[in-house]
N, C-alpha and C positions, 0 to 999 in steps of 0.2 A: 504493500500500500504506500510506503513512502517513494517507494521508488516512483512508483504512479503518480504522485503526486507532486515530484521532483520537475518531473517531465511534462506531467503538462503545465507548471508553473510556467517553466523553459519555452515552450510554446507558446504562452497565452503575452508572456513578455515580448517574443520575438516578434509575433503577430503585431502587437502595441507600438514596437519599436519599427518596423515596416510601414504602418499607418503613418506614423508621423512624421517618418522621411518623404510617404508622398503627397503630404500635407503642406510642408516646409519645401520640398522640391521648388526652383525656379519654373517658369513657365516658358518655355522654347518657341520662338516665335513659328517656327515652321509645324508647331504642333497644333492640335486643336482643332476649330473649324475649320471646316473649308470656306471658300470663297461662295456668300450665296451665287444662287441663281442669276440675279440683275447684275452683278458684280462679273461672274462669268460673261454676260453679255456683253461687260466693259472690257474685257480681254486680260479678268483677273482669275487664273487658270490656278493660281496656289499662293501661299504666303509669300511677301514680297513682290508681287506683282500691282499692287496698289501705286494708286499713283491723283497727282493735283486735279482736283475735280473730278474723279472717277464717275461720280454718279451725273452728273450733265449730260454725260456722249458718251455712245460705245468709243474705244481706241481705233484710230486708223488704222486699218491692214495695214501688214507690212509687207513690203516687197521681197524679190527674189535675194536680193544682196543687201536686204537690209538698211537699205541708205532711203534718205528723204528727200524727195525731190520735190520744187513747188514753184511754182510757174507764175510771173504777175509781182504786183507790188504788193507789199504786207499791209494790212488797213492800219488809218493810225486813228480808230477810234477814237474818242475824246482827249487824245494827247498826240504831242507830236514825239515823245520818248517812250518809245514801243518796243516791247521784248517778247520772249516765247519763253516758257518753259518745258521741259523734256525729262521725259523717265526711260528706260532700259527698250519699251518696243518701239523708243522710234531710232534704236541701232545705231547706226554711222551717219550722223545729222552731215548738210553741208553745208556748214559754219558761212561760206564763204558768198555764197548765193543769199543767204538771210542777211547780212553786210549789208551783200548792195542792195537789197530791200529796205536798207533803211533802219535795220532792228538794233539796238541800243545796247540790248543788254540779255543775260539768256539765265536761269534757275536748273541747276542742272540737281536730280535726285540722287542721294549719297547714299542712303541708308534707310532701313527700317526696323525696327524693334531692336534687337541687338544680336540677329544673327543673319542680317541679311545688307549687302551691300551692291550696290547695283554694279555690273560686270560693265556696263559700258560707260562709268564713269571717268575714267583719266581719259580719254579718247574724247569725250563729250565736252568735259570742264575745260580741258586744254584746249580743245580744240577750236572752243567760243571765245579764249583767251587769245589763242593765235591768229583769229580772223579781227583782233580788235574792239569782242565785246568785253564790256563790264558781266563780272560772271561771277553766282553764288550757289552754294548749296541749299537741297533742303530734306528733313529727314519726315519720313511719313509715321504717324504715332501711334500705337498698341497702346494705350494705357494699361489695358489687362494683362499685358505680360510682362510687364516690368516696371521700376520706381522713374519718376521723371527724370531724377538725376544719374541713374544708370543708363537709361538710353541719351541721354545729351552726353556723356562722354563718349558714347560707342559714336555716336553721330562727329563729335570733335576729333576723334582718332582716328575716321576714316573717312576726313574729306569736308569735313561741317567749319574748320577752323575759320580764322579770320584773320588778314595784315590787313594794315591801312597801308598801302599801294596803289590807292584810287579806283587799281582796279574788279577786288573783292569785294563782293556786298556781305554784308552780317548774313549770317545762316537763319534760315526756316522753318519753322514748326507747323509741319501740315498735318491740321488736327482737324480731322473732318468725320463722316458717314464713314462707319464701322465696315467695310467690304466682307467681313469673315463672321459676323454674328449678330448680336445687339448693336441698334447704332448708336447710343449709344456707351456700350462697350461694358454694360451691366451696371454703371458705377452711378452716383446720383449725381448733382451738379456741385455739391461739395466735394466732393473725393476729386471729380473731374479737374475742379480750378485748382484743388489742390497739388495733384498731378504735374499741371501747367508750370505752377509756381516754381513747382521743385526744377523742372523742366529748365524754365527759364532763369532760376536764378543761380543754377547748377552752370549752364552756360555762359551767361556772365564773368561767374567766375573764372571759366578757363580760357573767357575769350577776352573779355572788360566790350563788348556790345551784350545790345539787350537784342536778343532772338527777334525775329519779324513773324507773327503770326499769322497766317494762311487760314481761312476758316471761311463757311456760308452763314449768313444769317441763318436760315429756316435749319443749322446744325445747331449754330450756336446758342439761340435763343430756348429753344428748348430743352438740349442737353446741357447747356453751360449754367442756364439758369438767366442769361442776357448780363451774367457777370460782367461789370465796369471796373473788376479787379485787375486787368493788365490797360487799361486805354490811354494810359499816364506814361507810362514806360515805354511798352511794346508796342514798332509798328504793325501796323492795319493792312492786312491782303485781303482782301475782297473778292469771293467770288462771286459773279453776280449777272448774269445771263441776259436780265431781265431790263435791266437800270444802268441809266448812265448818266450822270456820277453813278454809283453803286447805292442804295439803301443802307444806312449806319446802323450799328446798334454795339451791344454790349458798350455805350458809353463812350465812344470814338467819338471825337469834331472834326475827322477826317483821315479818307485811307489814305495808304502811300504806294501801295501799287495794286492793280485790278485785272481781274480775271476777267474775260467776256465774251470768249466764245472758244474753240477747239476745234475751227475747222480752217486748216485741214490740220493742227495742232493748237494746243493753248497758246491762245496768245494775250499779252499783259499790255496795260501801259503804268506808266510811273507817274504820281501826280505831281510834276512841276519841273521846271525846266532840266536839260543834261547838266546845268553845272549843279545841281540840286543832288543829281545822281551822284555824281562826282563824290561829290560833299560827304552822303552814308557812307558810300566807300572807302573814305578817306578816315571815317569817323572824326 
């Protein structure tokens, strides 16, 4: 009987002790849900496929060779300082044809959660630098799989950093529609801003800018709470389809660069003249 009773103590601990390592376990960003349905239809096929605005547009096909080609002048919507942003499916951009379009400036994607970095970034970042744009990172956010301040350094260590060289802009926090489950992301609007903060003031510290937040109103307002806790600090991305100017909320008196359409990719403008761009860049 003791023996018996040895043993399934030994058991009943070991079980105990198993539970709470999968309790305690990190949460791996390539785990977990998959990509809904409507996200699928965005050309988000598994984790790290997320991307600026996902839910507006499905992604452009990609071509045979994976390059972007586009024909015509870039619109300069409500600005004459016009930029694109780009994730991993639009492959081997050509920098140099968006130039002479006229585009300013380009948001290239670095990272997401803390196990995923997009493959065609040096090729992308460089390669917007080498054509003469001004050019920034930006990192797409899991809140559910990690703390704010652990993915702001994964994002810093692979590609999120910052010089004042004129021609880096401060990195991005693209906190949007959940692509992989709850939009959002199960947490309330407390935990969320809280999140953010850590986020952003984790970044700060290893960069001394304050992050530029990417977000939609009909996300923001809802999930965030219409929190006016970064509008002081943190510049305003806007994405915003609809409106132009864009619709304000969480507490902004105004954005500082805008999302406004994705076709035949995202394209932005910067609210105020290029030496204004200059200027962020330069911090």
């Amino acid at each position: 009987m003791g023996r018996t009773k040895t043993l399934r103590t030994t058991a009943l601990a070991t079980l105990a002790v198993a539970a709470l390592a999968l309790v305690s376990a990190p949460v791996d960003a390539s785990s977990g849900d998959e990509p809904k349905p409507i996200a699928e239809r965005a050309g988000i096929d598994a984790r790290g496929d997320a991307y600026m605005g996902w839910r507006h547009t499905p992604a452009p096909p990609l071509t045979d060779d994976r390059a972007l080609r586009q024909t015509g002048d870039i619109s300069t919507q409500g600005s004459d300082v016009t930029g694109i942003d780009v994730a991993s499916y639009q492959g081997d951009v050509d920098w140099g044809s968006w130039k002479s379009k006229g585009t300013s400036f380009a948001y290239v994607k670095a990272t997401e959660s803390t196990s995923y970095t997009n493959p065609y970034f040096t090729s992308q970042y460089n390669g917007s630098y080498g054509a003469g744009l001004i050019r920034g990172a930006y990192h797409f956010a899991t809140p559910d799989t990690s703390s704010g301040a652990t993915q702001a350094q994964y994002f810093v260590d692979h590609g999120g950093g910052w010089s004042g060289d004129g021609k880096t802009l401060p990195g991005v926090l693209d906190i949007e529609y959940n692509p992989y489950g709850d939009t959002c992301f199960g947490m309330t609007a407390g935990q969320l801003t809280s999140w953010v903060q850590d986020f952003s003031d984790t970044y700060r510290d290893l960069t001394g800018r304050d992050v530029v937040i990417y977000t939609a109103r009909n996300w923001w307002v809802p999930c965030m709470g219409d929190t006016s806790a970064f509008s002081q600090t943190n510049p305003l991305w806007a994405a915003d389809y609809q409106n132009d100017p864009p619709v304000l909320f969480g507490g902004w008196g105004f954005h500082t660069f805008h999302q406004w359409t994705s076709d035949p990719l995202d394209q932005d403008y910067f609210n105020g003249a290029y030496d204004r761009l200059v200027a962020l860049a330069t911090g």
